[in-house]
C-alpha positions, -999 to +999 in steps of 0.1 A: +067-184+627+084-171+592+054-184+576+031-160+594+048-127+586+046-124+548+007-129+553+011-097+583+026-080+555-001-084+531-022-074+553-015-044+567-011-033+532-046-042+521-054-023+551-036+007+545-051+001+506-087+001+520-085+029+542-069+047+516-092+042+491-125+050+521-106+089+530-104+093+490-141+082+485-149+104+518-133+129+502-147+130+466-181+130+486-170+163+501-161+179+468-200+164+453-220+183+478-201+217+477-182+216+511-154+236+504-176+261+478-171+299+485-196+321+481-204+341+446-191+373+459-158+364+476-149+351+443-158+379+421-140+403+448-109+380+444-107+372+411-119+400+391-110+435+382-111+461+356-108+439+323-131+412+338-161+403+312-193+383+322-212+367+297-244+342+298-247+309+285-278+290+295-279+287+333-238+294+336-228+329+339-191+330+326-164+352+333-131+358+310-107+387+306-100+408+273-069+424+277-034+424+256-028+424+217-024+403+194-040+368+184-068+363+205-063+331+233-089+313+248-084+290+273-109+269+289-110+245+320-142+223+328-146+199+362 
């Protein structure tokens, strides 16, 4: 009967590994097709105010800030 438990063991934490590893893929899926985007507007309204620049770059439209002195900082973020 000792014999049996280590391989009880080992398996419940394969199991816990695969289901794990199915919510994060379930998840990633989620993020891929945009559930969870907010619309255009509620994120200019949010995010945006009086120093807010937009500028085009191809398809993207961009959006930074311009405000302060002294040496200019640019900070970028991509997915």
């Amino acid at each position: 009967m000792n014999r049996s438990f280590p391989a009880m063991k080992r398996m419940r934490s394969v199991l816990l590994l695969s289901l794990t590893a199915l919510i994060g893929l379930a998840l990633n899926g989620c993020a891929y097709m945009g559930l969870g985007s907010r619309p255009l507007s509620e994120l200019t309204q949010k995010y945006t105010d009086d120093t807010s620049r937009f500028v085009s770059v191809e398809d993207l439209v961009i959006h930074y800030q311009d405000q302060g002195s002294g040496e200019v900082v640019l900070m970028l973020h991509g997915e």
